[in-house]
N, C-alpha and C positions, 0 to 999 in steps of 0.2 A: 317221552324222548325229549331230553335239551335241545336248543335251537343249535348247541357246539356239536352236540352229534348226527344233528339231521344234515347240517353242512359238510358235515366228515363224510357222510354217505351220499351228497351229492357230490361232492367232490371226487371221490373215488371211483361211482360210475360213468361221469363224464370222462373222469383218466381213463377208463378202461378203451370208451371209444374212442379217447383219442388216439393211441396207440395204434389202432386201425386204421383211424380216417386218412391223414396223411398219404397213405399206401395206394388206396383207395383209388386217391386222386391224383396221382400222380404215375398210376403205372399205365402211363400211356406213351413211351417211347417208344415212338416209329419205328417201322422195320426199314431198314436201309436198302432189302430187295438186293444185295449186290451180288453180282457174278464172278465168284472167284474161278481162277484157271487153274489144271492141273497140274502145270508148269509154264515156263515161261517160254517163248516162241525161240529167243535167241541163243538159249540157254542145251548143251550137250543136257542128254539123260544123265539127271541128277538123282544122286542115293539119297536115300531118306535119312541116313548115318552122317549126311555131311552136317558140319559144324559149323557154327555162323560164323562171324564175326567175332575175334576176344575184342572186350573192351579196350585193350593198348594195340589196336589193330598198325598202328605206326611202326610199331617194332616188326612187323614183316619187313620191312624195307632195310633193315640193317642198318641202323646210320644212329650212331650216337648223338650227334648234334642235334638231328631233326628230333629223337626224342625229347632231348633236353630242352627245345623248342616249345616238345609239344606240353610236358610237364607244367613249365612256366607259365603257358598262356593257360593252362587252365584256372591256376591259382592269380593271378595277375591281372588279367584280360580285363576289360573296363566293362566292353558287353555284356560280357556272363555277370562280373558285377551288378549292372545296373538289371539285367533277368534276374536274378538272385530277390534283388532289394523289391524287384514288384511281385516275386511270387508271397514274399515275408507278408508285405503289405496284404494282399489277400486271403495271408491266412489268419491277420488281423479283422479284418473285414469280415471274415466265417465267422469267429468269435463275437463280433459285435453281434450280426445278424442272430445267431442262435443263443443269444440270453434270451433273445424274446420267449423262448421255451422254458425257461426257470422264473419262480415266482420273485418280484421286486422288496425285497426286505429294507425295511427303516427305521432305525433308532433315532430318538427323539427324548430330548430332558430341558428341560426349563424350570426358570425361576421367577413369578409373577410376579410385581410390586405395584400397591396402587393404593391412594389417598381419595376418599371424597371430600367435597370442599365442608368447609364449615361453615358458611353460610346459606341459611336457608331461606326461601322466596318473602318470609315474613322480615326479613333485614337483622332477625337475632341471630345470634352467634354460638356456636359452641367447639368444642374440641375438635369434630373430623372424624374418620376413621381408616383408621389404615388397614389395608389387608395383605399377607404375605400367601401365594400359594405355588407348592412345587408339583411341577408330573413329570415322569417318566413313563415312555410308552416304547411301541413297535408297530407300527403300519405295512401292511402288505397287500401287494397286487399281483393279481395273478388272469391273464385271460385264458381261459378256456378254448385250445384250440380243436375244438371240436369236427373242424371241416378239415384239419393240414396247413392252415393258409402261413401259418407259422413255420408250421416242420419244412412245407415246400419249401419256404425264401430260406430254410438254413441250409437245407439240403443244395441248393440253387448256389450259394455261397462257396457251400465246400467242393463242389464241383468247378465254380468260377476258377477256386485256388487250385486245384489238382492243375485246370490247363494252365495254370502261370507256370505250374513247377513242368509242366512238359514244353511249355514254351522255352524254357532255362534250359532245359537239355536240348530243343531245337538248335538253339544261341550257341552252344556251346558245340553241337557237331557240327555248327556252318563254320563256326571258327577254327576249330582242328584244322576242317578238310580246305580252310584258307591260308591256315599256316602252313598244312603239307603240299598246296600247289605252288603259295611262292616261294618257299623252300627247293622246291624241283625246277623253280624259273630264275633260281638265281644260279645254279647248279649248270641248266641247259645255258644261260648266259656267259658263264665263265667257260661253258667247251666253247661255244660259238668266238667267243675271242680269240681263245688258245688255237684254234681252227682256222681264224681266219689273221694271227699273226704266222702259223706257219704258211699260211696260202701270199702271203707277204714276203716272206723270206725264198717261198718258190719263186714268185715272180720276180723277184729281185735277179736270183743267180740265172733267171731264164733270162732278163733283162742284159747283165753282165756278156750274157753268151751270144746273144744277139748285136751287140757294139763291137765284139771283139770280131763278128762276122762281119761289121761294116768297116770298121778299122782295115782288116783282110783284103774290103773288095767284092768281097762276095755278099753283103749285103747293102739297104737301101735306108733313106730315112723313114720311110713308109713302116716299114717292120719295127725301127725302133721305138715312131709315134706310139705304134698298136701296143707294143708292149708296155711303154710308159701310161697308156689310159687303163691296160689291165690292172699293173699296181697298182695305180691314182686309186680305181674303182674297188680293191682290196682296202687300201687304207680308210675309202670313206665308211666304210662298211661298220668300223669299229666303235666310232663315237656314239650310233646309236644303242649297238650293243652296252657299251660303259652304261649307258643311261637306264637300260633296263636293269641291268644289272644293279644299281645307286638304287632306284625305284622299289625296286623287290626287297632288297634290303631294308629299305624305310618302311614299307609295308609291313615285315617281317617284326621290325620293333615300334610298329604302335598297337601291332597283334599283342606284344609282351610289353607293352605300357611302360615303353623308355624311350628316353628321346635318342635319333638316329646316331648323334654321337657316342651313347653310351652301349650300341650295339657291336660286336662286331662278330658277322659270320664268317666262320675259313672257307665254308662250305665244300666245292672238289671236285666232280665230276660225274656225272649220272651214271657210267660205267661203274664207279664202285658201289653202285645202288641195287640191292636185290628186288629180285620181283617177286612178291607175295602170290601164291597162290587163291583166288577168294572165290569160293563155293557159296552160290546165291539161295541153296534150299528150296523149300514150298513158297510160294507166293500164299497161301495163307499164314505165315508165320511175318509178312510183312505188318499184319493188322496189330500183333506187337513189341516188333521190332523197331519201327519207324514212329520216334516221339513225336513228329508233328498229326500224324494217324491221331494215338491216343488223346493230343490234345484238342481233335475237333472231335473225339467221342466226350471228352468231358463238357467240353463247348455244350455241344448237346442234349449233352442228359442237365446241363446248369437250365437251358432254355426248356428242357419238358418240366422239370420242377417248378419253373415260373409259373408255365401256363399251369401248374394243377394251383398254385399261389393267384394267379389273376381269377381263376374261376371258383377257388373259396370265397373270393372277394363277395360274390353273387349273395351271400347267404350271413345269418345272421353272428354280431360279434358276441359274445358275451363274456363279462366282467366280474370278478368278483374280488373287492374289498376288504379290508378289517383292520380294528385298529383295538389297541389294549392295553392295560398299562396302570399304572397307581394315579393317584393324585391327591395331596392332602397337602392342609393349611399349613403344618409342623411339619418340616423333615423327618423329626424322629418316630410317625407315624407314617411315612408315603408309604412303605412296603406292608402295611397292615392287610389284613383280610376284607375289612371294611370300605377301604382305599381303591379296591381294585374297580375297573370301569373297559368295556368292550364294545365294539359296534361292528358288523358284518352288513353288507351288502350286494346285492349280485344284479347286474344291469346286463340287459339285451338291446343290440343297436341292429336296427334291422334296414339295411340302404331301399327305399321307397323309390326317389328320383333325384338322379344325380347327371340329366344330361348327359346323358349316354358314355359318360366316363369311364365306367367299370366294364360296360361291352367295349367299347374303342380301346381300353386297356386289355381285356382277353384280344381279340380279332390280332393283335399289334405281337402279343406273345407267342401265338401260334402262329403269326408270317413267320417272327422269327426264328421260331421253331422250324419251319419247312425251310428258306433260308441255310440255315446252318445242317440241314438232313441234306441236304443237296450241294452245301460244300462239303461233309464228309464224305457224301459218295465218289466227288471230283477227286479229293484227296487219294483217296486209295486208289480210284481207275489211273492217277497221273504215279503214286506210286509203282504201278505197273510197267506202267512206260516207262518211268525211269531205269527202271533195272534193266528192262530190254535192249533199251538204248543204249546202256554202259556195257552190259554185255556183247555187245554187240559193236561196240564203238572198241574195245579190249581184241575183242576176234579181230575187224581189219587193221587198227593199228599194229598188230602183232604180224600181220599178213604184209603191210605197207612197209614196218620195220625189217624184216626177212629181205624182202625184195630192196630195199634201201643201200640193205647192206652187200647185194651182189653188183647194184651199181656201183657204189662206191669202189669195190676190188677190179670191176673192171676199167672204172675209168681210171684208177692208180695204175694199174699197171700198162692202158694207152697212153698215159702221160710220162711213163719213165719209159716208155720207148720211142716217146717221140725227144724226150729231152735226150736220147741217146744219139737218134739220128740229127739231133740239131748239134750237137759236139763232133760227131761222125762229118759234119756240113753234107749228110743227105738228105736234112729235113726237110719238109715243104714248110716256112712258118706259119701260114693259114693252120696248117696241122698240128703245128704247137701249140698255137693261142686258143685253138678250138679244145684240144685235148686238156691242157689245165684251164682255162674257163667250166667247162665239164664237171673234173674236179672238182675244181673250187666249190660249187652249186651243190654236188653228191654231199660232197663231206657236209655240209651246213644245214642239209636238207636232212642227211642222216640224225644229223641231233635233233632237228626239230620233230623228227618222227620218234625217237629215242621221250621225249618230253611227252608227243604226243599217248605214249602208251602208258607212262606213271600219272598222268593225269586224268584218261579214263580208267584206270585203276582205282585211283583215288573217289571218283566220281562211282563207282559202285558200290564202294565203301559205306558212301554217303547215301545212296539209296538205297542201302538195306539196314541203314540206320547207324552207321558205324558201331557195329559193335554195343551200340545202347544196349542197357539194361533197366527194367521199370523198378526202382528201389523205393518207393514211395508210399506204393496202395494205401490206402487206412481200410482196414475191414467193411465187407460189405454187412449193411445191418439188414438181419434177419426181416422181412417183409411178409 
């Protein structure tokens, strides 16, 4: 047997194990132990036929604009940008790490020239001699990963990149569900004005009515101060409103990566905003539904890859060389049969003492292995709560909204009865300032409750993942 075919049949047995070993070593991910629930506490008995989330889950809400909102920021958004470019970069970074799995190939050609002197130690002289020599060859290295230590760190790689790319879909549902809240707070801003210019225009013609009583006789300067500090206190009300409203809007376009001038929202009023129905499903269908979930299972399985890479480290390297190729004096001989020239090598490195490096390197990989098992578990028990909360924050706001709006009807209608008895001059005016003050308060409080229900809305959205979907897996390789 040639030494080319005894290498070919070590080579091929070592591939066989290595095929297995990597597996080997690294099928040691943790069990996470978690206690899923069979539904959620806050949550009406839910069907098993309810439907998640659609991925344009904004379009429940009816509103043109806010789609177009939402559209824009996803292609635009500066965040998603910069998550995009560092999932890219990691999946460069997999590709580095996993050549170490492919053998290192090297071409190689030269052209030697070279003179001996012509003088020699006796002080005579003669011609010299020149010599031309050309090679052309191929060198290759290949390590034999016979423990994993290699497959781990690829495997550790492309795991790194999966969580970049589920961090990008993180980025990208925190930005939606921030474009659809201040979308709905610039919305609740402009009723809040419109609200509190007609609460202005009330206390204006209640103001009117009250002079024309003192004019009469039949009132005092008392009653007109109190009314003049009502309006005052209507008017001041507004400027803070403007600002939110200015705010939201600037918020709004650096969400779509324009400066504020070159935004402009009509925006309109939360009354013409529908309310999406959203069915929360099994609480196990959060584990993958919710991209930040997925991305601390990939977190995890990158760190149990390592540790099975820190504990190949233990064990020995081994090498193998080669090199081959022509070489002759004449060009027009280097390809001859005579010409040809090969060398093979195979080396074993076997770590003796290294100052406890290789352990304090495992011990460091398995913290962090438990580390990241223990944030996944947080992960999914805080997904929990989240949904409970939103659902549960959607039930009293909805409850708070109801009730909101019967005050409102009834303090409208004790304040046009008492603006009735104050044209009538049977009113008491403590009964008038007290009846629209009232008002004034329902109606303001009514929108803030109005805001407060689209935005735990929206906030459920988000904790069942908005509508995410996982488009990415790369196949799992057979083990």
């Amino acid at each position: 047997m040639t030494a080319g075919k005894r290498l070919a049949r070590f080579v091929a047995v070592f591939g066989c194990l290595v095929s297995s070993a990597g597996c080997i070593l690294t099928r040691d991910l943790p069990d996470p132990a978690l206690e899923i629930p069979e539904g959620y506490k806050a949550a009406k008995q839910s069907k098993a036929a309810d439907a998640p989330p659609t991925l344009d889950w904004w379009r429940g809400f009816r509103s043109r604009e806010l789609t177009g909102l939402m559209e824009e920021a996803q292609t635009v958004n500066l965040d998603i940008a910069a998550a995009t470019a560092r999932f890219r970069q990691a999946d460069a970074q997999a590709r580095i790490t996993g050549a170490t799995l492919l053998p290192a190939l090297n071409g190689n050609g030269s052209e030697t020239y070279s003179r001996t002197s012509g003088s020699s130690s006796s002080g005579l002289t003669n011609g010299g001699r020149e010599v031309v020599n050309y090679s052309a060859s191929f060198s290759a290295s290949y390590e034999l990963d016979f423990w994993g230590k290699n497959r781990d760190a690829a495997q550790a790689a492309e795991e790194t990149a999966n969580a970049n790319r589920f961090d990008r879909d993180v980025v990208a549902l925190t930005t939606l569900t921030t474009v659809a809240n201040a979308y709905f707070q610039v919305l609740a801003a402009q009723d809040r004005i419109r609200v509190a210019q007609r609460n202005i225009a009330s206390a204006e013609r209640i103001l009117n009515a009250i002079k024309d009583r003192f004019r009469a006789g039949t009132g005092n300067d008392l009653d007109v101060a109190q009314q003049e500090s009502v309006l005052a206190n209507q008017r001041a009300q507004v400027p803070p409103l403007r600002q939110t409203l200015d705010q939201n809007i600037n918020a709004l376009a650096t969400l779509v990566s324009r400066p504020p001038e070159a935004v402009r929202v009509t925006g309109g009023s939360l009354d013409q905003i529908a309310s999406p129905r959203v069915t929360p499903g099994l609480p196990s269908e959060l584990l993958t539904q919710r991209p930040d979930i997925r991305r601390q299972e990939a977190q995890l399985a990158s760190a149990t890859a390592n540790v099975g890479n820190a504990r190949a480290q233990f064990f020995p390297s081994i090498q193998l060389t080669g090199q081959g190729g022509y070489q002759s004096a004449a060009l027009t001989s280097l390809f001859q049969p005579h010409a040809a020239f090969f060398s093979m090598v195979g080396s074993l490195t076997q770590p003796i003492f290294d100052g406890g490096r290789i352990l304090g390197n495992f011990e460091l990989t398995k913290a962090r292995q438990d580390e990241l098992l223990q944030v996944y578990r947080k992960t999914v028990v805080q997904a929990f709560a989240d949904v409970d909360n939103a659902l549960y924050s959607i039930r009293q706001t909805t409850e708070r909204l109801r009730l909101q709006r019967e005050v409102v009807g009834a303090s409208r209608r004790a304040f046009q009865l008492a603006e009735q008895q104050l044209r009538a001059g049977t009113a008491d005016i403590v009964t008038v300032l007290n009846t629209q003050t009232t008002l004034f308060q329902a109606e303001d409080l009514l929108t803030q409750a109005q805001l407060a229900r689209f935005l735990a809305i929206v906030s459920l959205y988000q904790a069942l993942g908005g509508g995410w979907e996982p488009r990415m897996e790369r196949p799992v390789d057979a083990l």
